[in-house]
C-alpha positions as a Markdown table, in Angstrom:
| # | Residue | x | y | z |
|---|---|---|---|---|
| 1 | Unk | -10.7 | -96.0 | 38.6 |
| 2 | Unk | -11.0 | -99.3 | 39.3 |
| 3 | Unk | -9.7 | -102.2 | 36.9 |
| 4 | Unk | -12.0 | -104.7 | 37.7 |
| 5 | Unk | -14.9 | -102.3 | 36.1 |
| 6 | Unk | -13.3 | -101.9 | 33.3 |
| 7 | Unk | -13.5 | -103.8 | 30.2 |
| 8 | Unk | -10.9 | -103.7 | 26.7 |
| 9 | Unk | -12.1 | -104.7 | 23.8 |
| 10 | Unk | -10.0 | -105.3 | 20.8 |
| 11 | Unk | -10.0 | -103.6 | 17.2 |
| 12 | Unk | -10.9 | -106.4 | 15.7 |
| 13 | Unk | -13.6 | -107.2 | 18.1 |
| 14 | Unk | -14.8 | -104.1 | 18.0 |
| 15 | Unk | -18.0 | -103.7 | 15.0 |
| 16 | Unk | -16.5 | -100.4 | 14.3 |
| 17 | Unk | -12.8 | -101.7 | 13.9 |
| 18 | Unk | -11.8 | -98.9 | 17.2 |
| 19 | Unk | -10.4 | -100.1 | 20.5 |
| 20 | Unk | -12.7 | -99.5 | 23.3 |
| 21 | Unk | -12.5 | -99.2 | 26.8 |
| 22 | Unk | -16.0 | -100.2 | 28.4 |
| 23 | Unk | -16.3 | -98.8 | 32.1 |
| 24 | Unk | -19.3 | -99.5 | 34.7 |
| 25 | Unk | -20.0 | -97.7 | 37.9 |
| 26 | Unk | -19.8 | -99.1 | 41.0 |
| 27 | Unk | -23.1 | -100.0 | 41.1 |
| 28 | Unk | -23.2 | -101.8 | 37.8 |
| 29 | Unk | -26.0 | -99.9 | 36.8 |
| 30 | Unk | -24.4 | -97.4 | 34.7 |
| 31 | Unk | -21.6 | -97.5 | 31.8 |
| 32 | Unk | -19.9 | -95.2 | 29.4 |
| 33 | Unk | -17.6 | -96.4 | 26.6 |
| 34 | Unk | -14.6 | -94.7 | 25.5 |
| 35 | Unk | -12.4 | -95.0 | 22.5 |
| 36 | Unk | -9.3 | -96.3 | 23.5 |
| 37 | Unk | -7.6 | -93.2 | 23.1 |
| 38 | Unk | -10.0 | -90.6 | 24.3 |
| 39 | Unk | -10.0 | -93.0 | 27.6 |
| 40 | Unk | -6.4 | -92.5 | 28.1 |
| 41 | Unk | -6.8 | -88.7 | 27.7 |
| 42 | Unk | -9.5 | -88.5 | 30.0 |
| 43 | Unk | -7.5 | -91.0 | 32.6 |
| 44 | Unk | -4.3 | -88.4 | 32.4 |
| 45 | Unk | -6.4 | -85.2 | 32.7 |
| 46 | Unk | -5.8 | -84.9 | 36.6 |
| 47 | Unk | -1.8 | -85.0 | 35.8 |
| 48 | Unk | -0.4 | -81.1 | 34.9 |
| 49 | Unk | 1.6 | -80.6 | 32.0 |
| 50 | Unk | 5.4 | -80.2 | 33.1 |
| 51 | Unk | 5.5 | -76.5 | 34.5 |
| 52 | Unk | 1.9 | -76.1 | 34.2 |
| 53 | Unk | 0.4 | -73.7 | 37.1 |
| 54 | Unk | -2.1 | -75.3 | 38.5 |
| 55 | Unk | -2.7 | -72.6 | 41.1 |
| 56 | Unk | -5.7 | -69.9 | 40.7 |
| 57 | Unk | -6.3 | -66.8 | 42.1 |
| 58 | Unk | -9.6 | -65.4 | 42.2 |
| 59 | Unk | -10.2 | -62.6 | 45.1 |
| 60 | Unk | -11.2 | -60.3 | 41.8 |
| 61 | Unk | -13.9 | -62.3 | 41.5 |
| 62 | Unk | -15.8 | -61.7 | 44.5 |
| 63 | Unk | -17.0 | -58.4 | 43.8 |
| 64 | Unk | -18.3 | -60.1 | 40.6 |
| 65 | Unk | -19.9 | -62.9 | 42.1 |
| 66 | Unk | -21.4 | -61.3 | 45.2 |
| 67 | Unk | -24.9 | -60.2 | 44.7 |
| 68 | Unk | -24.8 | -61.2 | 40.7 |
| 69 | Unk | -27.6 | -62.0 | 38.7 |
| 70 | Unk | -25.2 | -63.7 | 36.1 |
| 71 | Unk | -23.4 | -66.7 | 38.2 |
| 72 | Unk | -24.7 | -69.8 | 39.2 |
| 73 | Unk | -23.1 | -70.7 | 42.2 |
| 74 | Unk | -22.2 | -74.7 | 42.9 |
| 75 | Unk | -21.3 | -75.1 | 46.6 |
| 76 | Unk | -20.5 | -78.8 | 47.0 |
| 77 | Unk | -20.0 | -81.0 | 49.8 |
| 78 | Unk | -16.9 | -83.3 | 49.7 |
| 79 | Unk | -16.4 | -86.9 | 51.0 |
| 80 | Unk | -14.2 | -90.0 | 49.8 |
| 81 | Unk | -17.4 | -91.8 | 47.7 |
| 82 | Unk | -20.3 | -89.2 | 47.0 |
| 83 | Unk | -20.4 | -85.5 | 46.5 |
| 84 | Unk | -23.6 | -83.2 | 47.6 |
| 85 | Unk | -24.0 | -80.5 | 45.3 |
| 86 | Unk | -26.5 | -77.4 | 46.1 |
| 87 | Unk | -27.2 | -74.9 | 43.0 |
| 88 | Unk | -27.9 | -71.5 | 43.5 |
| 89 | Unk | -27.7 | -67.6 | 42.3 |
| 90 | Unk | -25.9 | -64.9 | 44.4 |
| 91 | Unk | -29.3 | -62.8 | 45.1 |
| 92 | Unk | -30.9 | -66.4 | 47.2 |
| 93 | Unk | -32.5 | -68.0 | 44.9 |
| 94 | Unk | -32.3 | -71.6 | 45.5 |
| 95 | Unk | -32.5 | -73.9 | 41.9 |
| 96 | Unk | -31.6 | -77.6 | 43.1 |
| 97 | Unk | -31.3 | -78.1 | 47.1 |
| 98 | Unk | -29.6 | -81.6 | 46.5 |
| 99 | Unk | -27.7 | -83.4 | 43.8 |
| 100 | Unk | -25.8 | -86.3 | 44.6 |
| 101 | Unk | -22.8 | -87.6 | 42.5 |
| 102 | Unk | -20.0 | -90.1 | 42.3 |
| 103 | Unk | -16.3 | -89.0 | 43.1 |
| 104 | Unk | -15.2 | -90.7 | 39.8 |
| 105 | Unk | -15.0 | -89.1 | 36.3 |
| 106 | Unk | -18.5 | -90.8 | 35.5 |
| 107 | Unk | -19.8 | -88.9 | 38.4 |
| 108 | Unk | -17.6 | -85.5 | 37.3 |
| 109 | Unk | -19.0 | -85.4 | 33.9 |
| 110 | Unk | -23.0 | -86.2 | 34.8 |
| 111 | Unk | -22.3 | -83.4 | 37.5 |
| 112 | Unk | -20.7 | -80.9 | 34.7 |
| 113 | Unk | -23.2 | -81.6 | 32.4 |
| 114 | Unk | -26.5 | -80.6 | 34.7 |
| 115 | Unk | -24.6 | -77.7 | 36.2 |
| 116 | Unk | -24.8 | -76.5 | 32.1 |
| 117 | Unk | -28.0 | -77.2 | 32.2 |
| 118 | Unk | -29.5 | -75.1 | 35.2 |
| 119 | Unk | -27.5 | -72.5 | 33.9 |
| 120 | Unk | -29.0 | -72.0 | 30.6 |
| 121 | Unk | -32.4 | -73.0 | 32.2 |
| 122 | Unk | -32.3 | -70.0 | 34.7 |
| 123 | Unk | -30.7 | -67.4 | 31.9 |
| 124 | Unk | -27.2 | -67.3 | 33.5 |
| 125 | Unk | -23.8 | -66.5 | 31.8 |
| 126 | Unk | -21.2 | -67.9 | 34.1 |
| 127 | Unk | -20.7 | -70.4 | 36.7 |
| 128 | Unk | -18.9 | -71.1 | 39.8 |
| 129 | Unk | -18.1 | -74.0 | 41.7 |
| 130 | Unk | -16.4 | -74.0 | 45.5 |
| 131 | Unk | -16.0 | -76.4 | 47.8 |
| 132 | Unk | -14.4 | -76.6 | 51.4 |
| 133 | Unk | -10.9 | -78.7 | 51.1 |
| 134 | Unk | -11.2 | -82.0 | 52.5 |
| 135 | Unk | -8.3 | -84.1 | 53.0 |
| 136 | Unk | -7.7 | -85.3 | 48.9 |
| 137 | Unk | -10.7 | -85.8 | 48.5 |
| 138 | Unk | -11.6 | -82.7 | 46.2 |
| 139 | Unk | -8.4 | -82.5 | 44.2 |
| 140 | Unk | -9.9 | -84.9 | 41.3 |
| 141 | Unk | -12.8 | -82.8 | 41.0 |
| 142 | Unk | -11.3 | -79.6 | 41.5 |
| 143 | Unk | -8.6 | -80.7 | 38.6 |
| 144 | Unk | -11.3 | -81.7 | 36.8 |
| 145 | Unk | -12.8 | -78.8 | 36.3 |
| 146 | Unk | -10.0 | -76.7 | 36.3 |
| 147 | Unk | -8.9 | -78.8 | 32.9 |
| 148 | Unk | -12.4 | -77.8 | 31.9 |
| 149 | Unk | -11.6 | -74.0 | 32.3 |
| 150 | Unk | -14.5 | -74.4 | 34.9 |
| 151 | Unk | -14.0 | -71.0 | 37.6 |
| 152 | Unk | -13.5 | -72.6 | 41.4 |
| 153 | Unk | -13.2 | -71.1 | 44.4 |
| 154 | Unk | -12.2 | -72.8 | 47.8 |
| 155 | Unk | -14.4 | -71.9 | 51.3 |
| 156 | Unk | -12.2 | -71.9 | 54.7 |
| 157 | Unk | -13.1 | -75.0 | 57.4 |
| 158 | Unk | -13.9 | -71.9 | 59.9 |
| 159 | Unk | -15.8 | -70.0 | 57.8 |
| 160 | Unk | -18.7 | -72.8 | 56.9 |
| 161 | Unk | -18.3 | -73.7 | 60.6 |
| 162 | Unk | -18.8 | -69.9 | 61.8 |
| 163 | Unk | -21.7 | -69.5 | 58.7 |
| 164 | Unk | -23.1 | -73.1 | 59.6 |
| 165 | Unk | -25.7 | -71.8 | 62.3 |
| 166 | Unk | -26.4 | -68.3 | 60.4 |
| 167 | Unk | -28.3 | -70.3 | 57.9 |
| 168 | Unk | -31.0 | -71.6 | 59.8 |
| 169 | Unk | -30.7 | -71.2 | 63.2 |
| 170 | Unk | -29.3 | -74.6 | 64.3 |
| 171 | Unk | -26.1 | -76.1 | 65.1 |
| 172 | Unk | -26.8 | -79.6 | 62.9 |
| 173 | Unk | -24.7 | -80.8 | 60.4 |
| 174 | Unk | -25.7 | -82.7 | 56.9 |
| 175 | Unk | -24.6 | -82.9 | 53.9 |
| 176 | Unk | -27.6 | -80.8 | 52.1 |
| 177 | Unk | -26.8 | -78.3 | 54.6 |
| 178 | Unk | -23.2 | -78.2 | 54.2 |
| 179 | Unk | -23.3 | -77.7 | 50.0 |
| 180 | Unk | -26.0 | -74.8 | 50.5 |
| 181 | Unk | -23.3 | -73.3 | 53.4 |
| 182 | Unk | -20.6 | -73.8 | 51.1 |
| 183 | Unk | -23.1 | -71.6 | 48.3 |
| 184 | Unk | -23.9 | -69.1 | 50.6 |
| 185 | Unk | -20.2 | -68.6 | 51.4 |
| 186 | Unk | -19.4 | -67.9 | 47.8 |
| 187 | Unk | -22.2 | -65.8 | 47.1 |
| 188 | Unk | -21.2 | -63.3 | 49.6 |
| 189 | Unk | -17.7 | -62.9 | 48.6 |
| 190 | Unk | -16.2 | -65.2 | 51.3 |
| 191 | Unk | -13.8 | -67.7 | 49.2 |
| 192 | Unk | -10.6 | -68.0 | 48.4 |
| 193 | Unk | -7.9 | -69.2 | 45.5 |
| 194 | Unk | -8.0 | -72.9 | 44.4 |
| 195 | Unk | -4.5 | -74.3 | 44.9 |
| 196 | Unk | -4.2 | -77.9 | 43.8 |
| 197 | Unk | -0.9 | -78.7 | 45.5 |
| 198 | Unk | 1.1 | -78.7 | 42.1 |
């Protein structure tokens, strides 16, 4: 979060006598505003609760998510500004190719909110989101939805490197590629636990 985006505004400048917090994207083109309080909830989310296991375990899940017709599966590409998102079922059915999304809250919660979306558009029950660990760079979204009760899995560097060629044929590397590698990892049962590093 960056200060300079972000604008207070006063109970008693506010029309509805409530502090705000007014906060832009990057670009400027976009803004969301908080009240105060809700803002500084959403701002501590990514700090666990003292004690609080922050670690999740899900190889029973595989079996359950490999070959379902219930789970839309998230695979999602990681990097220090943007996120690449491909959404998908277990059985190959492709549903978006390519969403891109801010690695800020803004972006978390526009990405949260069409992942509901193509699920109740394509009749599933659950969801899944994994990623491949990338430096820190996924621990805000994988806290994120972790706080959300959001199920997320983990994909191994040498397993989307190994799967990488399987998909197509070809050696290249993009980020489209990488989410839907990252999908197809999780929909056969190749993930792991999510450990945030608590």
């Amino acid at each position: 979060f960056s200060q300079e985006r972000m604008t207070y505004v006063a109970a008693n400048n506010s029309s509805d006598g409530v502090s705000k917090v007014i906060c832009q994207s990057k670009d400027r083109r976009s803004k969301k505003t908080f009240d105060a309080l809700d803002w500084l909830a959403q701002l501590s989310t990514h700090i666990p609760c003292r004690g609080e296991q922050m670690v999740r375990y899900y190889g029973y899940s595989k079996e359950r998510i490999r070959g379902s017709e219930e789970y839309l599966i998230v695979g999602i590409d990681i990097s220090k500004n943007q996120l690449h998102a491909f959404f998908g079922t277990a059985n190959g059915k492709t549903i978006k190719r390519r969403l891109i999304f801010k690695n800020d809250f803004i972006g978390f919660m526009d990405f949260l909110s069409m992942a509901q979306v193509f699920r109740g558009q394509n009749g599933l029950s659950q969801i899944v989101f994994g990623m491949e660990p990338t430096g820190n760079y996924h621990k805000p979204l994988g806290t994120f939805l972790i706080k959300r009760n959001q199920e997320i899995v983990l994909v191994s560097g040498i397993a989307t490197q190994r799967n990488r060629e399987l998909l197509d044929g070809r050696w290249d590397k993009n980020d489209t590629k990488c989410a839907a590698n990252v999908a197809d990892l999780i929909s056969q049962g190749k993930c792991l636990f999510y450990d945030s590093g608590a």
